[in-house]
Phi, psi and omega in degrees: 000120153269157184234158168207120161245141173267143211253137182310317221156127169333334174274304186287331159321310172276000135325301192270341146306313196266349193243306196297298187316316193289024174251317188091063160234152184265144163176162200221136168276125175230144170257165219267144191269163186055358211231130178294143122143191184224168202243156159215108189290113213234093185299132186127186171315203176245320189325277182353309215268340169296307202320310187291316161311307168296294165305010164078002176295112147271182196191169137247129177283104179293292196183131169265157184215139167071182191310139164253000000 
C-alpha cells in the first residue's frame, strides 16, 4: 500500500521522515508538482501513520494506492 501525505511544511516532512525511517518504514519527501509545499510518500502499512499521530507531526491524507 502506498499513501501519499500532504505534509504542513518542509520541516514536518524531514521530521515524519526520519521518525518513519528510523521504524524501518519506506517513505520518500517529494515537492508537490504545480504546487508550493510537499508531498510525503510512504510505502507500507497504515501502523506509520499511528506513528505519526502519536508523535505529534501533522499531514492530511492525500491518497492511498494499491491492495490493502
Amino acid at each position: 500500500m502506498k499513501y501519499i501525505l500532504q505534509m504542513p511544511s518542509y520541516t514536518y516532512g524531514q521530521k515524519a521522515a526520519k521518525l518513519l525511517r528510523s521504524a524501518g518504514h519506506q517513505c520518500e519527501l517529494k515537492r508537490r508538482e504545480g504546487d508550493c509545499g510537499y508531498d510525503l510518500h510512504l510505502y507500507g502499512s497504515s501502523e506509520a501513520l499511528g506513528l505519526l499521530d502519536k508523535n505529534g507531526i501533522p499531514y492530511s491524507l492525500k491518497g492511498k494506492e494499491g491492495a490493502s
